[in-house]
ZAFI-724134 format. One line per 10 residues: number of its first residue (from 1); their letters; for each residue x, y, z of C-alpha. Coordinates in Angstrom, 3 decimals. Layout:
<atoms>
NUM = a = X,Y,Z  ...
</atoms>
This chain:
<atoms>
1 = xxxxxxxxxx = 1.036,-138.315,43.686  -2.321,-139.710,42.733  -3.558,-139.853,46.266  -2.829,-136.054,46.812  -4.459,-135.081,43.347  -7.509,-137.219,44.817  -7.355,-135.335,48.235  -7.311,-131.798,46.562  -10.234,-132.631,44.007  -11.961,-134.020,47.317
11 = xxxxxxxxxx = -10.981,-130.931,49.221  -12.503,-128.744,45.979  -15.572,-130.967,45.368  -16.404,-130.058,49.406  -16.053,-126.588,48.827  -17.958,-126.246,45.850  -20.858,-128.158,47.618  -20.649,-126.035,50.960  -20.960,-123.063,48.398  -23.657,-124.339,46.401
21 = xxxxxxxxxx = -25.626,-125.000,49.604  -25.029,-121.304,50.795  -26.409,-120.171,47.741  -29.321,-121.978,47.607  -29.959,-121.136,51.417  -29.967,-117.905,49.777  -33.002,-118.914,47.314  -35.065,-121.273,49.092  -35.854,-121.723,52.347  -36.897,-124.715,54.686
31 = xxxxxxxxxx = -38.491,-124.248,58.026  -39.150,-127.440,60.268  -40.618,-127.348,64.094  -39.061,-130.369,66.274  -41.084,-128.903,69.275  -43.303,-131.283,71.002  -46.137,-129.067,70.696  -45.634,-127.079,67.420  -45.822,-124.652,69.533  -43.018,-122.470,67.164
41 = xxxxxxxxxx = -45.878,-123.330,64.063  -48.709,-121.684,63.013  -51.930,-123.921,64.736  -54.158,-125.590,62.806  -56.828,-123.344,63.125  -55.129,-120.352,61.982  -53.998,-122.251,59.109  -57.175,-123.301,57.618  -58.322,-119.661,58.139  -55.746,-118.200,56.010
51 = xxxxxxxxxx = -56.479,-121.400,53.296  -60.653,-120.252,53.761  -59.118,-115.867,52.509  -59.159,-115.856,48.528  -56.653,-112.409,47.868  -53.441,-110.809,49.117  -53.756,-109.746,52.997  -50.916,-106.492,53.483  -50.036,-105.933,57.189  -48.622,-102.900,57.727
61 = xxxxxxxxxx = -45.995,-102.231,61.037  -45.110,-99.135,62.068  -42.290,-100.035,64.067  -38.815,-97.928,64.081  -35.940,-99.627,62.649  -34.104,-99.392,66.163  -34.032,-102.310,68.213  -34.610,-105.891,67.395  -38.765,-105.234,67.254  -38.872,-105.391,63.335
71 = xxxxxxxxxx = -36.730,-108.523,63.429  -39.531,-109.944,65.972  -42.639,-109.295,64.045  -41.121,-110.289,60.586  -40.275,-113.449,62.233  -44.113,-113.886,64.109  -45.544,-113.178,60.499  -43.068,-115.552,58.791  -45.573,-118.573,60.511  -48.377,-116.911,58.489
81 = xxxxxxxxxx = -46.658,-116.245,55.343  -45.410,-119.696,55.054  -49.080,-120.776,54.880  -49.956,-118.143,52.371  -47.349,-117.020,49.893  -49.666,-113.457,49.100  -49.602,-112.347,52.588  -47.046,-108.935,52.468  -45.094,-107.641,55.188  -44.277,-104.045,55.358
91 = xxxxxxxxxx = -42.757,-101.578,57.816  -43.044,-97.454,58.142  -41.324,-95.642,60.427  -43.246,-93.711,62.563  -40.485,-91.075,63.098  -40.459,-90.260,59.412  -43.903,-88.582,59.040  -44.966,-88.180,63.176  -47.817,-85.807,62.040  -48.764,-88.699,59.353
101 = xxxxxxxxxx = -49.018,-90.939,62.314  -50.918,-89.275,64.131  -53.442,-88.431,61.461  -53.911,-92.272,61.060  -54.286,-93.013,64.124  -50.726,-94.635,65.511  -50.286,-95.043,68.517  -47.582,-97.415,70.176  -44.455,-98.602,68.223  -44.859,-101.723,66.161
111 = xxxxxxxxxx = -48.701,-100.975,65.816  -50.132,-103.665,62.617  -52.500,-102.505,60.017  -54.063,-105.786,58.538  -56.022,-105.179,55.127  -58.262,-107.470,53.416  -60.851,-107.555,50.603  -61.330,-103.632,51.180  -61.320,-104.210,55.140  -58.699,-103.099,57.560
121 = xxxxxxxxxx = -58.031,-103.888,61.261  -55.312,-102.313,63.541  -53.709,-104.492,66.528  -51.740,-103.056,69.099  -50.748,-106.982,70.315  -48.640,-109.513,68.786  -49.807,-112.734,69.415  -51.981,-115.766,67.764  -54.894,-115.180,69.051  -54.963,-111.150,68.386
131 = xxxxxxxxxx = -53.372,-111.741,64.573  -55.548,-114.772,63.909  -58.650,-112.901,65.310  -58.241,-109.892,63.449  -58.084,-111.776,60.047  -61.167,-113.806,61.154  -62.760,-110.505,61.105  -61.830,-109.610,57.831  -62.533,-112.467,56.212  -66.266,-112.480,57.170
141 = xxxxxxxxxx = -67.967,-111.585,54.178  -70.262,-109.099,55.532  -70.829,-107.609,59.004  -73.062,-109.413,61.091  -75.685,-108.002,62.872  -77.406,-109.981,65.785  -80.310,-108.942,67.955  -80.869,-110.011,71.523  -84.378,-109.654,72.530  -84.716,-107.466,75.512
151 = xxxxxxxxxx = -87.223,-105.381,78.189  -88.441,-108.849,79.565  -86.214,-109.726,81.958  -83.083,-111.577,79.586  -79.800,-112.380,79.716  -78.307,-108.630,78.871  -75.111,-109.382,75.916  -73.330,-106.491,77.500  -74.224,-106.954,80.996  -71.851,-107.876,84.131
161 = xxxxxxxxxx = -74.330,-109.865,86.740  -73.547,-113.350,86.706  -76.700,-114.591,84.692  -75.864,-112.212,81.499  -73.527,-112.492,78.669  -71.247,-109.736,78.833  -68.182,-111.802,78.546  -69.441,-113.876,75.876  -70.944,-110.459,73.642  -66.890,-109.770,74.239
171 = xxxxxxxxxx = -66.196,-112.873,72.620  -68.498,-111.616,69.809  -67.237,-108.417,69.057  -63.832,-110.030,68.608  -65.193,-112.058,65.772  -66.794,-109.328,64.217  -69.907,-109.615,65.258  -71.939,-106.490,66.327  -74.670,-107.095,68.419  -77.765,-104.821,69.612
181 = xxxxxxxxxx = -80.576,-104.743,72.345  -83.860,-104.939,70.460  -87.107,-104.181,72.184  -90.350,-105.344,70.033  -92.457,-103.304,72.636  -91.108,-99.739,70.935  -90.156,-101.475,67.890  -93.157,-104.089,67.127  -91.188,-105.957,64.816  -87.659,-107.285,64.090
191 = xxxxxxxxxx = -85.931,-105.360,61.416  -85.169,-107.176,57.930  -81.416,-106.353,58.533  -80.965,-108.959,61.232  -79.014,-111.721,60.753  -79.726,-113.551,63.918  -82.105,-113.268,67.161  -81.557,-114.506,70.004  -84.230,-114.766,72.796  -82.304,-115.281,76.062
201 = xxxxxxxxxx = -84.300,-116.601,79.049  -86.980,-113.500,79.460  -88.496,-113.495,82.616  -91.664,-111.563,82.128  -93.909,-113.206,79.563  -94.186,-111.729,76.727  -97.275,-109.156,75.478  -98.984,-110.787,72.390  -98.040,-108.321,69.858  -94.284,-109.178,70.686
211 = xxxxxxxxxx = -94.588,-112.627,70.539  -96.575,-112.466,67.671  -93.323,-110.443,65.846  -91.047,-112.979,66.850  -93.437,-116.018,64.958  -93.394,-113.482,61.998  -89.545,-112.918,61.845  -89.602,-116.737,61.599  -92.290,-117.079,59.025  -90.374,-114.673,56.958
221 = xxxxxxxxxx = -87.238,-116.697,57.046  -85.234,-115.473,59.834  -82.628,-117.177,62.255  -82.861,-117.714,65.635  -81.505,-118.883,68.790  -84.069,-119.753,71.604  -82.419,-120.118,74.950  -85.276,-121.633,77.330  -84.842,-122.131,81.381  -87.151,-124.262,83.981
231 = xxxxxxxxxx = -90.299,-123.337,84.413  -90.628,-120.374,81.960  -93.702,-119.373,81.138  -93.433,-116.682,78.414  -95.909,-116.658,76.243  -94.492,-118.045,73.634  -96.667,-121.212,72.823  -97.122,-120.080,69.457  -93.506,-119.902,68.846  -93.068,-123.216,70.203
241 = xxxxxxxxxx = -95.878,-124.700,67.833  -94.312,-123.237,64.722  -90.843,-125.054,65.206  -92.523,-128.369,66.543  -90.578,-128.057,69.971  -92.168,-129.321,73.254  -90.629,-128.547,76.526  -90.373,-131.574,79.205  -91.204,-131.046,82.991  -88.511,-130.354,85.359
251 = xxxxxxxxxx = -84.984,-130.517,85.124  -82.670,-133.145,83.609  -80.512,-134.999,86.346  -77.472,-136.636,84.863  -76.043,-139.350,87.550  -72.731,-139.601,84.703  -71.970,-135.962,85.248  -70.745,-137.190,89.408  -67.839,-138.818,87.378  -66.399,-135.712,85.928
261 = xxxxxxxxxx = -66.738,-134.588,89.698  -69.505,-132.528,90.044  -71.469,-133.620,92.792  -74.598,-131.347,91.833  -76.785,-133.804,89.975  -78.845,-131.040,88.067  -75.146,-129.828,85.993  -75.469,-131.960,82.787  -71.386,-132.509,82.003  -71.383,-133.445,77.927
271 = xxxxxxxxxx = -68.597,-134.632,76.074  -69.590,-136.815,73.160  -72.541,-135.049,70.814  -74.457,-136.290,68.109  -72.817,-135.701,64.666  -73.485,-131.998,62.791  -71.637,-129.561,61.293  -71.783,-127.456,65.105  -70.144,-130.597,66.955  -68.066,-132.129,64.220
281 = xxxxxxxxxx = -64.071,-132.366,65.475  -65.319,-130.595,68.878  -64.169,-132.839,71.459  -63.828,-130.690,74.658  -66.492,-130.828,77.624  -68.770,-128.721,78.279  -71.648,-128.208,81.438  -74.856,-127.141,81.867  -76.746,-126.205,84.622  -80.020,-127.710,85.211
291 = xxxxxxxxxx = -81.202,-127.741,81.549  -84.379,-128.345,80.250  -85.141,-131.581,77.989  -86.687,-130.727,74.489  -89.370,-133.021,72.481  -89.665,-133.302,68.347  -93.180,-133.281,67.823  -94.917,-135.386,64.687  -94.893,-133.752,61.760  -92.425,-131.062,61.702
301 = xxxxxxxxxx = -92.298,-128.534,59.415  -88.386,-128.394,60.255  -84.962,-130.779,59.354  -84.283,-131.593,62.867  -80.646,-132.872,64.471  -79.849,-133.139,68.498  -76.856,-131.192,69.005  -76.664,-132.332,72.625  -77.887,-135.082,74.517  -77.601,-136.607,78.336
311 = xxxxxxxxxx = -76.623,-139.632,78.968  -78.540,-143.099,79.384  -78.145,-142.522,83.549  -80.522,-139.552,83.273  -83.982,-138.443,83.334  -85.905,-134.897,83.885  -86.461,-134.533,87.706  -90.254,-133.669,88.210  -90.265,-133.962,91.880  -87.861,-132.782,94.316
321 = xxxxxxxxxx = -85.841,-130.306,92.114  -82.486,-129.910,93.235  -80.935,-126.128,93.517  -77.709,-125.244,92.040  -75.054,-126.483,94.779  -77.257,-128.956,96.494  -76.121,-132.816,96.731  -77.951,-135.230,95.127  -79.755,-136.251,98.343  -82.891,-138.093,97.852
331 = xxxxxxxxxx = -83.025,-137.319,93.762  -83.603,-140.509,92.219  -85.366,-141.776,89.457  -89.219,-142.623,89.980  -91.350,-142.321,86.543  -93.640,-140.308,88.415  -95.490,-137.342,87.192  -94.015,-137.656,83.524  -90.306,-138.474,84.150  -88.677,-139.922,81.264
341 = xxxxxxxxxx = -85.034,-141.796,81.650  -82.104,-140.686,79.548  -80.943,-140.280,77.262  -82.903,-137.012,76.767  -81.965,-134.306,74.100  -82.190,-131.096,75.174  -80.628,-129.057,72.264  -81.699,-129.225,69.011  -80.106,-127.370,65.399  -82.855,-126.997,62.979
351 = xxxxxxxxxx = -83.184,-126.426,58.965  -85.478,-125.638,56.177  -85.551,-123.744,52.915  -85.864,-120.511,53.615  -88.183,-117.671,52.529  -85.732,-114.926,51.876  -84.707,-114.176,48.584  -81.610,-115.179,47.728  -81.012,-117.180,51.016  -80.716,-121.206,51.042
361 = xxxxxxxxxx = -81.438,-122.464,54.124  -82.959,-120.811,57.085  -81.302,-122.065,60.889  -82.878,-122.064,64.329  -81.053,-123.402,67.387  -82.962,-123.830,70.617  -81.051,-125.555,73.800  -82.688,-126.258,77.235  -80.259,-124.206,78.938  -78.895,-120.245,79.088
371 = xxxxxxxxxx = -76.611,-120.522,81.857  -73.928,-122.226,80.121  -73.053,-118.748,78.171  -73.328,-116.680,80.727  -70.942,-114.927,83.034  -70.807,-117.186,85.728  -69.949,-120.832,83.325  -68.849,-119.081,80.377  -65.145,-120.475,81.562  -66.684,-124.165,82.179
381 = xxxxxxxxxx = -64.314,-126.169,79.647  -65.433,-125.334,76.330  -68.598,-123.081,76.933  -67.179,-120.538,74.926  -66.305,-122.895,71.801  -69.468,-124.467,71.765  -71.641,-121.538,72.196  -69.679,-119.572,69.334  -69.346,-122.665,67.130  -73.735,-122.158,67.567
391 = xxxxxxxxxx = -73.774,-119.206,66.132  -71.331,-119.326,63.479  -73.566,-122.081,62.476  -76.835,-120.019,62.277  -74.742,-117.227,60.849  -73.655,-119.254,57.646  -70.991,-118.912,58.489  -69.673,-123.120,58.616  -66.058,-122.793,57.256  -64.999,-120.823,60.954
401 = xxxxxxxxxx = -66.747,-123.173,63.289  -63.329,-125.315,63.006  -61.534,-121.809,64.301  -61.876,-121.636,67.598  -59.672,-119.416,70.454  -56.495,-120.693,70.919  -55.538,-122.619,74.079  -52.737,-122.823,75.970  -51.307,-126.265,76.790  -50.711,-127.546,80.089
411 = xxxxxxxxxx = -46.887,-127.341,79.704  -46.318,-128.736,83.389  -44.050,-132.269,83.467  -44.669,-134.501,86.760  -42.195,-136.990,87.326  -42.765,-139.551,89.802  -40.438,-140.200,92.532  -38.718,-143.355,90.769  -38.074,-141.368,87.573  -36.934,-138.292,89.638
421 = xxxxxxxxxx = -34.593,-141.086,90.728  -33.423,-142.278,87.919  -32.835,-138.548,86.094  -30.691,-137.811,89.497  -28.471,-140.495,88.974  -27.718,-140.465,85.819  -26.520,-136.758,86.644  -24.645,-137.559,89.212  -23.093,-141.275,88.267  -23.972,-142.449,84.643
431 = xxxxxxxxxx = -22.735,-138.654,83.038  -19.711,-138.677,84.988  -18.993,-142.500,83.992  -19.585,-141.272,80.131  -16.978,-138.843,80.257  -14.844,-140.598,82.081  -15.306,-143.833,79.934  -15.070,-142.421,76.961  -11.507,-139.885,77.970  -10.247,-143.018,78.482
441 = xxxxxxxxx = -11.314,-144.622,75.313  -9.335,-141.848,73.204  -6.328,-141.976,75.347  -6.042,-145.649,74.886  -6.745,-145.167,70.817  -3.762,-142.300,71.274  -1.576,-144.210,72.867  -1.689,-146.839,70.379  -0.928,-144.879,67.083
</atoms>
């Protein structure tokens, strides 16, 4: 009798658990992701983005409640409201009101409406890198508004030959940058609501009233990124003097790069850089054709850090020159004619306090090198992080340098021939021994009761 009264107040005491469990399931949730890649997780990146936005972000879906599409973006935002608790998820129905929809603009079915801080963006794909974007734009606290120097012969931000920068002004306008074509020849001077200027390779020197606007945007506190080439000659001494930079002869000639296999020895392959809030946790490689090495000179006015640096089994080539694609050949090291051996610096990040009111610091970058942006290398390992991480950096903008694109791993799995081996046979034998062991195992165990 006692033993049955202790089975049923087992048999209750199980229930009563299983339903306390479903009704806490019902409160609380827990999510955990056993994939090897977290690849079902918010990435890091996107998560310290959302930690960076102070205030609720409301995303708005106008997706019908037919179909299973609600059920897939509520699940897709879930990742992003686990990581911040005032993110809201609501859906409209764009049948309900078509005329509405219209009027604001909808146009596919499950179309988002992220606002922020005042801001809204719309995205018409759901994915990481379109979500996370979007609220990177928001979350800048003002628009930014860099100028590219132009009518000389630069790299053109929206252009598609190989040397310009179309793809990576793309890259810009995702983040919410805008970006214009300034000509100081109509112009005469850079206007006071620039954030950043870049000057990208001109190939025409420059008329001394332009130049001579460029030293005063800098005297009165502004940013800049100076992009400098081989052999340029642009009339821009005076710029040079007023940031302490000196240009070495030639082009730098890295024998380490051959071990990343490129055979040209004027591509500079970097992946270790001097510590600064540009480089810090950046770890992929990146390549740059036959750059330029850059001097400090005594006495700077300016804070200076390398950002980028060759390795000790370089020097800048002063003789023969090598073109881009042409073997190393005869280039070797002769200390001739002002060569210097490596390691050589030929990118440098810049500080000091800055002029403008109501602005700390002001930021210059200059780098011995354009190509690495451009159309042609922008896809060279990680151009594109590097060069936005630069100016993110001059922007102020420090707390998204750690944000960068997502990337896809590599989810391939090679097997060698023994391990192909071994996988086969324990298909074939060591399953079917398993089964059969452990059949017999139980029918033995039966047979004995």
């Amino acid at each position: 009798m006692n033993e049955r009264l202790n089975n049923v107040v087992h048999v209750v005491l199980l229930i009563a658990v299983a339903m306390l469990i479903g009704f806490l399931s019902t409160r609380y949730g827990f999510v955990h992701d056993v994939s090897h890649t977290q690849r079902a997780s918010l990435s890091e990146p996107s998560a310290k983005l959302l930690e960076s936005m102070q205030g609720p972000i409301e995303i708005v879906s106008y997706a019908r409640p037919q179909g299973n599409l609600r059920k897939s973006i509520s699940d897709f935002v879930a990742r992003y409201e686990r990581v911040k608790s005032d993110l809201q998820l609501s859906f409209v129905d764009p049948d309900a009101d078509p005329d509405a929809m219209r009027d604001t603009g909808v146009q596919i079915d499950g179309e988002l409406e992220l606002s922020y801080n005042g801001h809204s963006e719309r995205l018409k794909v759901l994915s990481e890198a379109e979500l996370s974007s979007a609220l990177l734009r928001l979350s800048r606290s003002g628009e930014r508004l860099v100028a590219f120097l132009e009518g000389e012969g630069e790299r053109k931000p929206d252009g598609v030959a190989n040397a310009d920068l179309g793809q990576f002004g793309a890259t810009l306008k995702q983040r919410g940058i805008h970006s214009l074509n300034l000509a100081l020849a109509a112009t005469g001077k850079v206007p006071d609501n620039v954030d950043l200027l870049v000057i990208a390779n001109p190939r025409v020197a420059l008329s001394g009233s332009a130049a001579m606007a460029i030293v005063d945007y800098v005297e009165r506190g502004g940013n800049l990124l100076w992009l400098l080439d081989a052999g340029e000659d642009i009339g821009l001494d005076a710029l040079a003097e007023i940031l302490s930079i000196h240009v070495l002869p030639g082009v730098i000639v890295d024998g380490a790069s051959q071990a990343y296999g490129i055979e040209d020895p004027s591509f500079v392959a970097v992946n270790r850089y001097p510590p600064h809030a540009i480089t810090k946790d950046f770890d992929l490689g990146t390549m740059f054709p036959q750059p330029v090495a850059l001097a400090q000179l005594a006495l700077p006015q300016w804070d200076f850090k390398p950002i980028l640096k060759s390795s000790a089994q370089s020097w800048n080539e002063t003789g023969h020159i090598p073109k881009a694609g042409e073997a190393a050949g005869d280039v070797r090291y002769d200390g001739a004619n002002g060569e210097i051996s490596g390691p050589l610096d030929f990118g440098f990040a810049m500080t000091r306090l800055s002029p403008r009111p109501g602005t700390r610091d002001q930021r210059v970058v200059v780098i011995g090198d354009g190509d690495f942006i451009s159309n042609s290398y922008l896809g060279n390992g990680g151009n594109r992080h590097f060069g936005m991480r630069v100016f993110d950096w001059l922007l102020a903008d420090d707390a998204l340098i750690t944000v960068p694109e997502p990337v896809v791993e590599d989810r391939n799995v090679d097997l060698s021939q023994t391990s192909q081996n071994i996988i086969g046979l324990g298909f074939q034998l060591g399953l079917p021994i398993l089964l059969a062991g452990s059949g017999l195992w139980i029918w033995r165990r039966r047979r004995r009761r």
